[in-house]
Kinemage of the C-alpha trace (Angstrom):
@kinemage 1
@onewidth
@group {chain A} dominant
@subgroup {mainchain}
@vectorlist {calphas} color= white
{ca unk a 1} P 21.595 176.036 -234.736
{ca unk a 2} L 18.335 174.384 -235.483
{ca unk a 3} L 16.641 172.391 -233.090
{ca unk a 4} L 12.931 170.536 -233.707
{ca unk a 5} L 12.434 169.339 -230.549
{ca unk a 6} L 11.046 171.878 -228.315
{ca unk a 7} L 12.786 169.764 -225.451
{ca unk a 8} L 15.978 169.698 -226.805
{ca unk a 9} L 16.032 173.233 -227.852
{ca unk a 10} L 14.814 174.754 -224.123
{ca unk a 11} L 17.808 171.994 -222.903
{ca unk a 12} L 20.233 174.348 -224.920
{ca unk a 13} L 18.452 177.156 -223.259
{ca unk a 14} L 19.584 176.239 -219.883
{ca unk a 15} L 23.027 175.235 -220.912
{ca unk a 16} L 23.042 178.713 -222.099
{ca unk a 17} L 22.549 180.151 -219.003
{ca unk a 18} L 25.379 178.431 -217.399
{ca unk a 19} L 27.310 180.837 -219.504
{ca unk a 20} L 25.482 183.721 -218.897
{ca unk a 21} L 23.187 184.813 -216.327
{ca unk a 22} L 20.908 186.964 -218.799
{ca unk a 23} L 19.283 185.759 -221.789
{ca unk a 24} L 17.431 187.695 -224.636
{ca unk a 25} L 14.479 186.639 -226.523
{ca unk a 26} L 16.597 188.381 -229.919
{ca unk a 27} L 19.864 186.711 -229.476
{ca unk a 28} L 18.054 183.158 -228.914
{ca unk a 29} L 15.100 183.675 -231.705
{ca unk a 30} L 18.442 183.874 -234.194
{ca unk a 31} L 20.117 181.123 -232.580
{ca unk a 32} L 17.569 178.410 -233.050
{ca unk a 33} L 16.125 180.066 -235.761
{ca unk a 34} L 12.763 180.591 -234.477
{ca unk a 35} L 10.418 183.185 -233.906
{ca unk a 36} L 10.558 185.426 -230.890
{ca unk a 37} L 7.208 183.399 -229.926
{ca unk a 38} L 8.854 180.589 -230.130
{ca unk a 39} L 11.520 181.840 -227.701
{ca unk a 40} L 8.690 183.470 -225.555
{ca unk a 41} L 6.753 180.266 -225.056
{ca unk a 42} L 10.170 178.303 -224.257
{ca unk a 43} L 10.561 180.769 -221.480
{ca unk a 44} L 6.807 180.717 -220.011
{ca unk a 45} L 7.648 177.245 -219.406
{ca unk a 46} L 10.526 177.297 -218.146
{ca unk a 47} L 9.212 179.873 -215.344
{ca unk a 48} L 6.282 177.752 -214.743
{ca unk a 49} L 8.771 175.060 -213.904
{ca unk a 50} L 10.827 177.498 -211.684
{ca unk a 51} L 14.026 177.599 -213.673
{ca unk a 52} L 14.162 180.858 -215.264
{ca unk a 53} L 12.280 184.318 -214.603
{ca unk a 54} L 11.044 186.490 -216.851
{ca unk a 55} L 12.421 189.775 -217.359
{ca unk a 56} L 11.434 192.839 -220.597
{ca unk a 57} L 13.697 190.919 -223.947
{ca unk a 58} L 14.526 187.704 -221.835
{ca unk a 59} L 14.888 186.091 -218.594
{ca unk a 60} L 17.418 185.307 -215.756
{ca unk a 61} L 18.262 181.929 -214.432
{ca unk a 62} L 16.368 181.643 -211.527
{ca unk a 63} L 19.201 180.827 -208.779
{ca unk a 64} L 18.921 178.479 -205.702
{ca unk a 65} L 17.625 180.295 -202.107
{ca unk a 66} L 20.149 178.797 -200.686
{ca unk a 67} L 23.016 181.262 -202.028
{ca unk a 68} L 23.345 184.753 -200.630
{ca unk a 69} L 22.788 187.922 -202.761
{ca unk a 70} L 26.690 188.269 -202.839
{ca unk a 71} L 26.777 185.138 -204.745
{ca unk a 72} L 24.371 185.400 -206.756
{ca unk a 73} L 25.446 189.054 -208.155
{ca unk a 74} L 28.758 187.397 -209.077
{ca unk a 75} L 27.394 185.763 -212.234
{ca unk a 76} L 25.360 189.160 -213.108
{ca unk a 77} L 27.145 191.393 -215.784
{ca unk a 78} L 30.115 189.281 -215.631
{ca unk a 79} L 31.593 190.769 -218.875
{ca unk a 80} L 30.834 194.814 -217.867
{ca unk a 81} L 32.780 193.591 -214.283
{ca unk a 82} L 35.751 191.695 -216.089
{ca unk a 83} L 36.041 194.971 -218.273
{ca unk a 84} L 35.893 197.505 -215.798
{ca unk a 85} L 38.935 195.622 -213.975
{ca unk a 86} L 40.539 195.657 -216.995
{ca unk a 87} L 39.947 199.351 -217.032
{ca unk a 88} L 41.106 199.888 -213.574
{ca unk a 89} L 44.163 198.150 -213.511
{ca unk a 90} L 45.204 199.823 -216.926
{ca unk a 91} L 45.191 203.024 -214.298
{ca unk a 92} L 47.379 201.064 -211.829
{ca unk a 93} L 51.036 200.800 -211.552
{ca unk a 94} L 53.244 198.792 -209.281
{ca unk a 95} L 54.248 200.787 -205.726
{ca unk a 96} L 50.152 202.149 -205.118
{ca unk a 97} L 47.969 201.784 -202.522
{ca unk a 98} L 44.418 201.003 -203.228
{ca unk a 99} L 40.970 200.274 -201.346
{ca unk a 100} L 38.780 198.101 -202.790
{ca unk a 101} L 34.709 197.832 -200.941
{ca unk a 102} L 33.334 194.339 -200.598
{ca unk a 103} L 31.500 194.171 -204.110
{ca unk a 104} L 31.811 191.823 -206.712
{ca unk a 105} L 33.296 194.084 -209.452
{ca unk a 106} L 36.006 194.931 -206.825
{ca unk a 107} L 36.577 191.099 -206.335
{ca unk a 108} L 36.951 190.730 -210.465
{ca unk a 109} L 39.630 193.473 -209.819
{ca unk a 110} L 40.986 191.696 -206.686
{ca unk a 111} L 41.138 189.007 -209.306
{ca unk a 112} L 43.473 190.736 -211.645
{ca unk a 113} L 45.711 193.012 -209.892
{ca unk a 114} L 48.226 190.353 -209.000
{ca unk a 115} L 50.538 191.069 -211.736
{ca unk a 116} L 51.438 194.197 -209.901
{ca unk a 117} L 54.379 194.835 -207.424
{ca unk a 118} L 54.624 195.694 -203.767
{ca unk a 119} L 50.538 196.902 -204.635
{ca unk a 120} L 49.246 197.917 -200.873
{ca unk a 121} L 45.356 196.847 -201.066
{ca unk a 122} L 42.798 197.903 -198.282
{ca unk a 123} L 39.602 195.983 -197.978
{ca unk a 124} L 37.187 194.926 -195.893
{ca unk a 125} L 36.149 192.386 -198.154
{ca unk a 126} L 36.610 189.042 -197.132
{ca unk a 127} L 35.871 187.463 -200.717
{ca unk a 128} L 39.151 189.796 -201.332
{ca unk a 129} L 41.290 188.744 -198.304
{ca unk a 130} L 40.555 185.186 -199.292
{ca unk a 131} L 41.755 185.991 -202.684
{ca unk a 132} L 44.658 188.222 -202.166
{ca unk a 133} L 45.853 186.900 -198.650
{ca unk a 134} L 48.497 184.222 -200.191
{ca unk a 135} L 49.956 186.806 -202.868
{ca unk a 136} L 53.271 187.876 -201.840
{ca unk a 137} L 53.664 191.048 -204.011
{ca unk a 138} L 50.518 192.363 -202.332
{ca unk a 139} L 50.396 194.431 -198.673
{ca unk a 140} L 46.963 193.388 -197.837
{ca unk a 141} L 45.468 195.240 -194.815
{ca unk a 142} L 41.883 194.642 -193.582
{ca unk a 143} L 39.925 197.632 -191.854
{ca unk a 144} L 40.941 197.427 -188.038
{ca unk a 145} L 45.008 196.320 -188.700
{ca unk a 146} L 47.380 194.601 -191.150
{ca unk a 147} L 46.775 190.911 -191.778
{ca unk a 148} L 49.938 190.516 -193.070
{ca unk a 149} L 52.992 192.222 -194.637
């Protein structure tokens, strides 16, 4: 993709961070087919303006104050967190009982084990309650009782 217009071309940066939370100076020199200077400069401004931050190869979208570290992690490594799910519940089978810790890779697993059967899941997660609390084939219990059977 070749784009002129330094405007238009740190505009597709952004948009690209919608996608992803991490950007690298590489990947986007190749992109736009420009130099890694290029790329550089593109994100000095884009700090200065407060949008991005600079990290070594790239930079991270600079995310509101307003959310709380939970939320913002859930964005970070997205892939790596989808995968190790996957990973997980390859281990799983229906019938087992499982904990899961109030993280964000255990919500991507939250996410995907509700394929399984009769699955007992203990949490004290409530980003997990909130997304397992309606599934019938799950026993969800939160730390201090059963919420519901």
């Amino acid at each position: 993709m070749i784009l002129v217009d330094a405007t238009a071309r740190k505009m597709a940066i952004l948009e690209l961070f919608q996608e992803q939370n991490t950007l690298k100076i590489t990947n986007l020199s190749d992109k736009f087919d420009v130099s890694r200077e290029t790329i550089r400069r593109d994100f000095a401004e884009l700090e200065s303006e407060g949008k991005v931050k600079l990290i070594r190869g790239g930079a991270v979208l600079n995310v509101s104050d307003s959310e709380t570290p939970y939320e913002r992690r859930l964005n970070i490594m997205h892939e790596e967190k989808e995968k190790i799910a996957e990973n997980f519940c390859s281990m799983l089978k229906d019938n087992m009982t499982i904990y899961l810790d109030y993280g964000t890779t255990c919500l991507e697993v939250a996410r995907k084990i509700k394929r399984f059967k009769n699955l007992t899941v203990i949490t004290n997660s409530l980003p997990i309650i909130n997304e397992l609390y309606k599934v019938d084939a799950i026993n969800l219990y939160v730390l201090g009782g059963m919420v519901r059977k």
